[in-house]
BATORRO-777351 format. One line per field, with one value per residue (C-alpha): residue number from 1; residue in one letter; x, y, z. Coordinates in nm, 2 decimals, always signed. Example, Ala and Ser with C-alpha at 12.3 -4.5 7.8 and 13.67 -1.06 7.14 Angstrom:
2
num	[1 2]
residu	[A S]
xx	[+1.23 +1.37]
yy	[-0.45 -0.11]
zz	[+0.78 +0.71]
//
This chain:
189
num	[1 2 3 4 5 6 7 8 9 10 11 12 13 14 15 16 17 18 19 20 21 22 23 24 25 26 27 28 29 30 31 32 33 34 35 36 37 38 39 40 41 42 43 44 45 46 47 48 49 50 51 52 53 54 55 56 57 58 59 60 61 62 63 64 65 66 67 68 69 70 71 72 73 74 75 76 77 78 79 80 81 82 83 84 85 86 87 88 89 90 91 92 93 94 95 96 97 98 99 100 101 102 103 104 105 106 107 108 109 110 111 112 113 114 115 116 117 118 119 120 121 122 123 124 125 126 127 128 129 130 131 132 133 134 135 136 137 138 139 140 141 142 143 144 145 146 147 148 149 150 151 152 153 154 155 156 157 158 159 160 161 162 163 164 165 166 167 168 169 170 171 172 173 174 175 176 177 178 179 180 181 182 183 184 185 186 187 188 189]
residu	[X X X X X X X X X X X X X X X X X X X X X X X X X X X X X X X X X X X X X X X X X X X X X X X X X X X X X X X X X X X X X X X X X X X X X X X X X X X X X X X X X X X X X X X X X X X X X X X X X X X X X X X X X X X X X X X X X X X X X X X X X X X X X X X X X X X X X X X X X X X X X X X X X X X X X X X X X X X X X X X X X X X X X X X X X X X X X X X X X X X X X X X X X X X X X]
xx	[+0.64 +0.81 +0.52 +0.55 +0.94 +0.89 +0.64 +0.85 +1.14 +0.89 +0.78 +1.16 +1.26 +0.93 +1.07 +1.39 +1.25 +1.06 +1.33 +1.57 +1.34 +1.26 +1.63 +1.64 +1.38 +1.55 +1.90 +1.69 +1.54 +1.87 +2.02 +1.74 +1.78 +2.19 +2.09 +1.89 +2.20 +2.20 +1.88 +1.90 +1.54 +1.50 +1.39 +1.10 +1.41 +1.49 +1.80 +1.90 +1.89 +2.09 +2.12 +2.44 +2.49 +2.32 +2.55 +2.64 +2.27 +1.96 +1.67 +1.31 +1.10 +0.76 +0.48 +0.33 +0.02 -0.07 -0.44 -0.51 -0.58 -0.27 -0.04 -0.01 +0.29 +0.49 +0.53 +0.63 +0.88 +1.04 +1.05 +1.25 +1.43 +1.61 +1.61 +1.79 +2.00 +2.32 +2.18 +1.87 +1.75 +1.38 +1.29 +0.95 +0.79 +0.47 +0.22 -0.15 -0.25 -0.48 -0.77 -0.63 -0.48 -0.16 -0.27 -0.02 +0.27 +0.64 +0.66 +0.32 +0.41 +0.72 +0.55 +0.28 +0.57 +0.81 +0.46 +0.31 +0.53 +0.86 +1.01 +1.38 +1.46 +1.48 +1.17 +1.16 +0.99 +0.63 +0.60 +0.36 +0.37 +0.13 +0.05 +0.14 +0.36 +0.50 +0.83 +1.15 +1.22 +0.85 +0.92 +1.20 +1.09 +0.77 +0.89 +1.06 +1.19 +1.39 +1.43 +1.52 +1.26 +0.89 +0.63 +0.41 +0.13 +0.08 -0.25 -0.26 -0.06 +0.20 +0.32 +0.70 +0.99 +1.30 +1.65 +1.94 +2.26 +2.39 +2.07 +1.88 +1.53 +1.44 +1.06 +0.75 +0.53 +0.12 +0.00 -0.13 +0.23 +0.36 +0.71 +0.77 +0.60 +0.88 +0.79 +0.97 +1.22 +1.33 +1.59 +1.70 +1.76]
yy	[-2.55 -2.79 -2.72 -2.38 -2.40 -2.62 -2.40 -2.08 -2.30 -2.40 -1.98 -1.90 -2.11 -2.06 -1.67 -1.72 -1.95 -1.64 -1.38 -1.61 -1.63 -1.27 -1.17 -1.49 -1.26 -0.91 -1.05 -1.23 -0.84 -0.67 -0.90 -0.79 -0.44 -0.33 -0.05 +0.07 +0.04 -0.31 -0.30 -0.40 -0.37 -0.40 -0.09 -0.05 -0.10 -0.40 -0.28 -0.32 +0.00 -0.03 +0.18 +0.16 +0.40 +0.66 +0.71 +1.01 +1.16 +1.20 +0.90 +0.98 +0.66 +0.70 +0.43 +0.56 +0.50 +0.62 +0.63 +0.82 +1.14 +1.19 +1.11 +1.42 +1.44 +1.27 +1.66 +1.74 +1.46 +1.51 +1.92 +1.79 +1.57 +1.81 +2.10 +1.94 +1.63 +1.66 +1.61 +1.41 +1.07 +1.03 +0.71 +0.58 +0.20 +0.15 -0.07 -0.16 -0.21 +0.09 +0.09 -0.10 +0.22 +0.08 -0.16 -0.18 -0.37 -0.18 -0.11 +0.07 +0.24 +0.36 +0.51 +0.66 +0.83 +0.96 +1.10 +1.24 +1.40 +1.31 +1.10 +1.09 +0.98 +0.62 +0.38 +0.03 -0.26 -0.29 -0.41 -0.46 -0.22 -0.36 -0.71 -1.05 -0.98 -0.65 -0.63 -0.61 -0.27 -0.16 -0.37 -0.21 +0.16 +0.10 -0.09 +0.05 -0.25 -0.28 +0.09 +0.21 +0.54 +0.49 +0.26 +0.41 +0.26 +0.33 +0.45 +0.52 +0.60 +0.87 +0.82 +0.94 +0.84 +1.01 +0.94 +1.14 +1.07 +0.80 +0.61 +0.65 +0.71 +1.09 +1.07 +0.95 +1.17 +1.07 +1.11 +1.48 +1.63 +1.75 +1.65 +2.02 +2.11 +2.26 +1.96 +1.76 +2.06 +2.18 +1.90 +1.98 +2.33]
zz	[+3.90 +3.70 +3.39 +3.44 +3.34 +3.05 +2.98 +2.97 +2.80 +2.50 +2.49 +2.51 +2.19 +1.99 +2.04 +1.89 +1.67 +1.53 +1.57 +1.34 +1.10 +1.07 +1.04 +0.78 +0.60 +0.65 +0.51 +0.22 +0.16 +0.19 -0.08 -0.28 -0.17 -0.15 -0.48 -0.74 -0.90 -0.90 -1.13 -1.53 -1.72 -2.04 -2.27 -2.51 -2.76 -2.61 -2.51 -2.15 -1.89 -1.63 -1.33 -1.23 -1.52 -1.38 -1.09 -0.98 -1.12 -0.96 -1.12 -1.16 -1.24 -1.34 -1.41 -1.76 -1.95 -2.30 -2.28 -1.92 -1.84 -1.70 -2.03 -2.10 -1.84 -2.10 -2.20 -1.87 -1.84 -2.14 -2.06 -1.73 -1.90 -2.14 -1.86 -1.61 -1.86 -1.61 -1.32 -1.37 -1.58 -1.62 -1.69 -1.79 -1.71 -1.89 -1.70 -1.77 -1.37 -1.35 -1.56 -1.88 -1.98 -2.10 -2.38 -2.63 -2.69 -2.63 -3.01 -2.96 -2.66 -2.82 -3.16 -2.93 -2.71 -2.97 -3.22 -2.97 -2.72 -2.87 -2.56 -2.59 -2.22 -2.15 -2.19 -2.02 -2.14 -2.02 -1.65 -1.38 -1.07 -0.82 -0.72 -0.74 -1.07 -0.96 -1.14 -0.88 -0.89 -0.82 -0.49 -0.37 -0.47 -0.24 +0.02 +0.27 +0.40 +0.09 +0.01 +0.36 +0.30 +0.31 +0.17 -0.08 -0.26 -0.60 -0.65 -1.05 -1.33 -1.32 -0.98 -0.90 -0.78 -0.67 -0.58 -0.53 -0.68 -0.47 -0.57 -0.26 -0.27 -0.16 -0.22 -0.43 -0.56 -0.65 -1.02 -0.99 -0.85 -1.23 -1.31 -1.34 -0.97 -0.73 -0.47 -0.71 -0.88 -0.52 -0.55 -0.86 -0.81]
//
């Protein structure tokens, strides 16, 4: 009987053991989490966005790439952009983690933008959207842990994001939903 307790005692503090260290996790998240408005990236420009700017406005954030099939988009985006400028910011992230279609520096991206679909909405640096070097932001935009929403895996380039104007996220959207489709204009409207 007397192993049995000790037993039971060991189980009993190996279980809190693990519940501490989860919550030490889940506060170690939320300090990560609190916003998207607590997100600064730098541009293509190298000028600093930052979110907390954007307040009051619904965010689409879109991993680009100049050299897939779905770049044409940037049309789209840009079309979206202008139509709905007082209620929405697009804003584009470049990355090269979906079949090296994103190989240019940000100068490059940003001459191949404003040539060939004249981007005037704001362009972040380069960045890495899926694994070990996913940049922050990409983190908390698919994890629900950190977003409060969903998860969502980012299958290519092109994939949406939305938040509403308190900078929650609303919904993501795969690579072959068009900026302009009304599963994405419905909360515009």
């Amino acid at each position: 009987m007397k192993k049995i307790f000790i037993l039971l005692l060991s189980a009993a503090a190996f279980l809190q053991n693990c519940t501490q260290q989860k919550k030490e996790v889940s506060q170690d998240k939320n300090v990560i989490m609190k916003s998207i408005y607590d997100y600064r990236v730098e541009g293509l420009d190298g000028k600093e966005i930052n979110f907390a700017d954007f307040k009051g406005k619904k965010i689409l954030i879109v991993n680009t790439a100049s050299e897939c099939g779905f770049t044409p988009q940037y049309a789209d985006l840009e079309t979206l952009s202008k139509d709905y400028k007082d209620k929405l910011v697009v804003i584009g992230f470049p990355a090269n983690n979906f079949g090296g279609q994103e190989p240019g520096n940000n100068a490059e991206i940003g001459a191949f933008c404003q040539k060939n679909y004249g981007v005037s909405f704001p362009m972040a640096a380069k960045v890495s959207v899926k694994g070990d070097d996913t940049a922050p932001i990409f983190k908390y935009l698919t994890d629900k842990d950190l977003n409060g929403v969903k998860n969502t895996t980012i299958l290519w380039n092109f994939t949406k994001f939305l938040l509403d104007e308190n900078g929650k996220l609303i919904d993501s959207f795969i690579s072959t939903t068009k900026p302009t489709d009304d599963a994405i204009t419905k909360y515009l409207k």
